[in-house]
N, C-alpha and C positions, 0 to 999 in steps of 0.2 A: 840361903836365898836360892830358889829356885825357877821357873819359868821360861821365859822369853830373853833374859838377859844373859843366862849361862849360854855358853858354848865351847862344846869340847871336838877340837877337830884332830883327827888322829894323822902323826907325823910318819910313822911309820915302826916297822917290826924291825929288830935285828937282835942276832945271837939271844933269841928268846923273851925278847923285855917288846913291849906295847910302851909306843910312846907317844903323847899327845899334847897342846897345848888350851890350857881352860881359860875362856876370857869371861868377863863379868862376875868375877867370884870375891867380894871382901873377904869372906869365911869360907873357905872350901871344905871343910871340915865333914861335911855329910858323903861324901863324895865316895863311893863302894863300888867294886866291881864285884859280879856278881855270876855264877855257873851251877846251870840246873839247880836254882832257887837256894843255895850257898855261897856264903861270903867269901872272898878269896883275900888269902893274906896277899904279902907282897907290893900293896898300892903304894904308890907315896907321891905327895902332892909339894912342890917347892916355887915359894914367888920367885918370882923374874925381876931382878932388878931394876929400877927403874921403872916400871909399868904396872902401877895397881890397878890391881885386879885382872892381872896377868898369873898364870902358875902353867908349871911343866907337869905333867902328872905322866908317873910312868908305872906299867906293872909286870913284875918278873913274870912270867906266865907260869904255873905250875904243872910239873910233871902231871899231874892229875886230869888236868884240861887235855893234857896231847893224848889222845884216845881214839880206836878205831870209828868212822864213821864223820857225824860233823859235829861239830861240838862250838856255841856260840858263847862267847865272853858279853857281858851288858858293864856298862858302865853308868853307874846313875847316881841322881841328887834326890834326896826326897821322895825317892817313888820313882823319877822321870829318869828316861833313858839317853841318855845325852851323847852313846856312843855307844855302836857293839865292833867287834869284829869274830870273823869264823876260822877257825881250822879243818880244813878237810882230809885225814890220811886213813890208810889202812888199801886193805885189802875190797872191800864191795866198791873204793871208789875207784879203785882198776879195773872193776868189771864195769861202770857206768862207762867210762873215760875207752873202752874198747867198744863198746855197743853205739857210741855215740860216733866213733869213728868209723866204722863199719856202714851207719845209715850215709852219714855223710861221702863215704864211696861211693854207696848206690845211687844217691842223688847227684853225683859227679858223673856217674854214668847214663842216669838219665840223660844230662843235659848235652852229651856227647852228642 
């Protein structure tokens, strides 16, 4: 079941794992995360007791994903993306993360 009724809103990151809660899902079953157009192991989908069509869906992040530059996780149903999130490390993004800082000096100086 896909659409207008799923909703996957992400709870948060810790010690490596994506975690989120899916509401309007009877069958979650189609449910993939998904990196540079590859399937990622690791997902797993568990109901919430008490609450159908409630489920936690969590996913280990794989060493493969943590890679220089940005690198976005999709999480989706059928096609549809119902959730991403990004990692940004490495080294080019300490040269963006100085240059950004540097303008914003000179802009601080201007307004001196």
């Amino acid at each position: 079941m896909t659409g207008k009724h799923l909703r996957l809103t992400q709870t948060r990151i810790a010690n490596g794992i994506w975690e989120g809660v899916l509401t309007g899902a009877a069958n979650p079953a189609a449910l993939e995360a998904m990196h540079q157009g590859r399937k990622l192991e690791g997902l797993t989908v568990t109901p919430v007791q008490d609450q159908i069509g409630s489920h936690v869906v969590t996913l280990v992040i794989p060493a493969t994903v943590v890679s220089e530059g940005v690198q976005t996780v999709l999480l989706q149903s059928g096609g549809e993306v119902l959730a991403s999130f990004t990692l940004v490390a490495g080294h080019p993004l300490e040269e963006d993360v100085r240059a950004e800082i540097s303008l914003l000096r000179a802009e601080l100086d201007l307004l001196k």
